[in-house]
N, C-alpha and C positions, 0 to 999 in steps of 0.2 A: 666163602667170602664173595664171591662172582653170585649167588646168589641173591644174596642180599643189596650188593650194590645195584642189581638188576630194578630189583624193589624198592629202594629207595629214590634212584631215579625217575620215574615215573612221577611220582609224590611232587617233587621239584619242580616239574616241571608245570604239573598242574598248579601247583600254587603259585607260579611263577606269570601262570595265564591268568590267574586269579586275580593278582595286583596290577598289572598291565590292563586288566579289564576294568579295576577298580580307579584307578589313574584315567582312566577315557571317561568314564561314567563324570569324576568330576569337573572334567572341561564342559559338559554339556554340550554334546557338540550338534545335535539337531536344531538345538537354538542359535548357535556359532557358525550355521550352515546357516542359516537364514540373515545373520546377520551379514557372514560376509556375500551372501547372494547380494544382499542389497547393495553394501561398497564395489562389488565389483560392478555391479550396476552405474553404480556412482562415476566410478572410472571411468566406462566407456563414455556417458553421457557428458563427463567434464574433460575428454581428450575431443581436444579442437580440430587437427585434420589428419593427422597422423597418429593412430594406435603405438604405443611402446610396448612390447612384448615380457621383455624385461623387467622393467618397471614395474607394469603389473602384475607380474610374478613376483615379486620384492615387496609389495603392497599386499597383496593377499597374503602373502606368508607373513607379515608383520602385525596384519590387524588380527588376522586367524587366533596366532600367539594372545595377542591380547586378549581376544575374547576369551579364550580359554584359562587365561590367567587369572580372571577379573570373575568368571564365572567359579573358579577353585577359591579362589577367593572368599567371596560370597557362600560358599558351603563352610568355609572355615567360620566365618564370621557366624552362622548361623545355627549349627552344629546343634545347639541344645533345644532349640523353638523344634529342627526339624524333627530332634527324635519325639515331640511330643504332638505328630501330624500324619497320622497313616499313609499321606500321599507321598509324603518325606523318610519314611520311618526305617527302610532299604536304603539309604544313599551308604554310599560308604564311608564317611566317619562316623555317620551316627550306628553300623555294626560294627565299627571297629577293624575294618578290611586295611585301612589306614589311618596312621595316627595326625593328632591334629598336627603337631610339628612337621612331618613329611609333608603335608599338604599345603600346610604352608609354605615352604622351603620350596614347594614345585609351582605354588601360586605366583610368589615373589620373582622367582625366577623367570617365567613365562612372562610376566607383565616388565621386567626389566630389559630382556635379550630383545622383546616386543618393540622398546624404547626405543632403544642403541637401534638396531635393526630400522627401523623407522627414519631415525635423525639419520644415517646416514647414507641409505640404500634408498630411501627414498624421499623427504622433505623435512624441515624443523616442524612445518607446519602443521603436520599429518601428524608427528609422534606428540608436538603442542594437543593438541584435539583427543590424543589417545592419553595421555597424560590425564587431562579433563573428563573423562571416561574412568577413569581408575580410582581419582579423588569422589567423582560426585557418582558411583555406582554404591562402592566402595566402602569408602570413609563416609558418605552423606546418607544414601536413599539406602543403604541394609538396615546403619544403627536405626535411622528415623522409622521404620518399618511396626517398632513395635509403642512409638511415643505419639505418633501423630497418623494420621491418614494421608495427612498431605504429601507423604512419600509416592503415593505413585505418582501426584505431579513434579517432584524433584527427581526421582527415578527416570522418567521421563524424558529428560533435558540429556542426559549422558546416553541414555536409550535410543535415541533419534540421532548418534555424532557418525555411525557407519558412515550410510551415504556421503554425506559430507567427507568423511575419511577419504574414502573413494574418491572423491572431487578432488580435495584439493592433490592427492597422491599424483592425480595426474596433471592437474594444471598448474599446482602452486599457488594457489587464489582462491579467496569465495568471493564467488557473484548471485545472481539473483538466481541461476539453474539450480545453484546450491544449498540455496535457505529453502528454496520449493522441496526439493528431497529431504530436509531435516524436516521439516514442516509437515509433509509429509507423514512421518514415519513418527512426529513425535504425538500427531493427533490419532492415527490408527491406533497407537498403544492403549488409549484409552476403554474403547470398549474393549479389544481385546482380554487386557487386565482386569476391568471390572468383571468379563464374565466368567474367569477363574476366579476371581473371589468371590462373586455368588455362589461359584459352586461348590466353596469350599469354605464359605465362612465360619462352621460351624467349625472347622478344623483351625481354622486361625483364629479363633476367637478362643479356644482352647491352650494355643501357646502362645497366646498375646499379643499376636500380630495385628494390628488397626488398622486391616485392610476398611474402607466406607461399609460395606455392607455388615461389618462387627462393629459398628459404630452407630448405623443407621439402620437394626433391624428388617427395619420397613419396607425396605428398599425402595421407596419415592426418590432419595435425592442421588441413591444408583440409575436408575431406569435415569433418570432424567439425563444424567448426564451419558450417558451410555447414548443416549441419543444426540443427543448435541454434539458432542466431541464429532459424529458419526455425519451429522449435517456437516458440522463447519469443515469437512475431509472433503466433501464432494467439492466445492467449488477451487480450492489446493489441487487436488487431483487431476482436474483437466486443466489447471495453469498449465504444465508444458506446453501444452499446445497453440497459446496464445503467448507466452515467451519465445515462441519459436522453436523450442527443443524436441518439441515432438508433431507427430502431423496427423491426417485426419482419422486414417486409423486408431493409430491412440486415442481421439477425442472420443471416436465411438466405442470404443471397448471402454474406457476408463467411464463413461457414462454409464453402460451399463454394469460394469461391474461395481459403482459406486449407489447406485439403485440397490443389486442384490443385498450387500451391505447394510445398506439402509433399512431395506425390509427384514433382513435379521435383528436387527437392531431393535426396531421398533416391536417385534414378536418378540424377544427376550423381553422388553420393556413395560408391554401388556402382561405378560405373562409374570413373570417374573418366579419362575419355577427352572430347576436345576437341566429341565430337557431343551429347554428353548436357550438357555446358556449356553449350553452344551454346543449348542447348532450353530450359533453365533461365535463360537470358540472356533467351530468348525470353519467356518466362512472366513474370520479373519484370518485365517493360516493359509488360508487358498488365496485370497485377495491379495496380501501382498508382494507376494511370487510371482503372483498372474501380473500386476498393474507396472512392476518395474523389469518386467520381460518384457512386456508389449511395449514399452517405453523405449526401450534399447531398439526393438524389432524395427521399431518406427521413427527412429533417429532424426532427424531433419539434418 
């Protein structure tokens, strides 16, 4: 008997690490990392003369939840597009590592404790805004995903509420510091997204996703806007500095790093080939880490 139960626990516990691992996988949490990089960003930049310690520890543990909830979420919702997407085609409910009910059940719950925790460890305002995040992620820009294109620009709007979160977590207020970071964050989305669906339109045109570039072969009216969204970022970008939030440091690094940008942007654009996407995939994930570090660095 000691034999066997030797043997069997082993088994247990592997599969034990199994779901645990399958359970993380669906928070998404390198994206959850960058979002809440940004709110914490937010925070610093919307606390007025005195850091709260606490606070901000209440606030990143609340929005964290969310993201993570909102992200389970969105696998729940999407489950059957993903299994028909090589890129997708590993997540865990679509092999079955977890069932849809579980994930839902873990979804709901994350974006709930997220709420409660919000309202009252940290502001109405902030768990208001995360609220907003839940509905229009959620309920609005998943379904619209496979009816319309215009989902990445409603996608968008809930996409860009971190910072802000951030903001008002610490102040209690939006002001003009805080529409510049929504603002922000919700024009970078654009190429970014565009260059994941270039690179993978052939995949989402497959499970009928209506990403632009499964809509518009051609890719003219991607490049284009993959550009613009990309222009209209640079002059947003060095706003802090002329609101007073950030000083001259920032002005020069946000310069330049909104140039690099730019000329990724414009080479995906010319090009319009899955390597120069690729590169500009690469850029955007560097830029906005870099632009609201140096922001913080450079406080005014």
């Amino acid at each position: 008997m000691e034999s066997i139960i030797v043997e069997i626990q082993p088994a247990k516990v592997i599969r034990l690490r199994e779901k645990l691992a399958a359970y993380l996988e669906l928070t998404k949490p390198r994206i959850a990392f960058l979002l809440v990089l940004t709110s914490a960003a937010g925070f610093y930049l919307g606390s007025d003369k005195s850091f709260h310690g606490v606070l901000f520890i209440n606030a990143m543990v609340g929005i964290t939840l969310l993201a993570f909830g909102v992200a389970t979420l969105n696998q729940v919702w999407e489950r059957k597009t993903d299994a028909l997407m090589e890129r997708t085609a590993k997540r865990p409910l679509v092999i079955g590592s977890i069932t849809a009910n579980e994930a839902l059940f873990f979804g709901v719950s994350q974006c709930a404790v997220a709420e409660i925790y919000l309202t009252f460890l940290v502001n109405p305002l902030t768990a208001i805004l995360g609220l907003i995040v839940i509905v229009g992620y959620v309920l609005l820009y998943t379904p619209l995903k496979t009816r319309t294109s215009a989902s990445t620009a409603i996608g968008a709007l809930p996409g860009a509420l971190p910072p802000l979160m951030g903001w008002t977590a610490a102040s209690n207020e939006i002001t003009l510091g805080a529409w510049v970071l929504f603002a922000m964050l919700f024009l970078w989305q654009f190429p970014h997204f565009l260059a994941i669906a270039w690179m993978y339109r052939e995949q989402y045109a497959k499970a009928g996703i209506l990403m632009l570039p499964v809509v518009e072969p051609e890719g003219k009216i991607t490049a284009k806007q993959i550009v613009i969204f990309t222009v209209l970022l640079l002059p947003i970008s060095v706003a802090p500095f002329f609101i007073g939030l950030a000083g001259w440091i920032y002005l020069i690094g946000a310069s330049l790093l909104g140039i690099w940008f730019l000329s990724a942007s414009i080479n995906a654009a010319r090009a319009k080939t899955n390597e120069k996407a690729r590169k500009l995939l690469l850029v955007s994930v560097i830029y906005l880490p870099l632009i609201f570090l140096l922001m913080v660095f450079n406080k005014i």
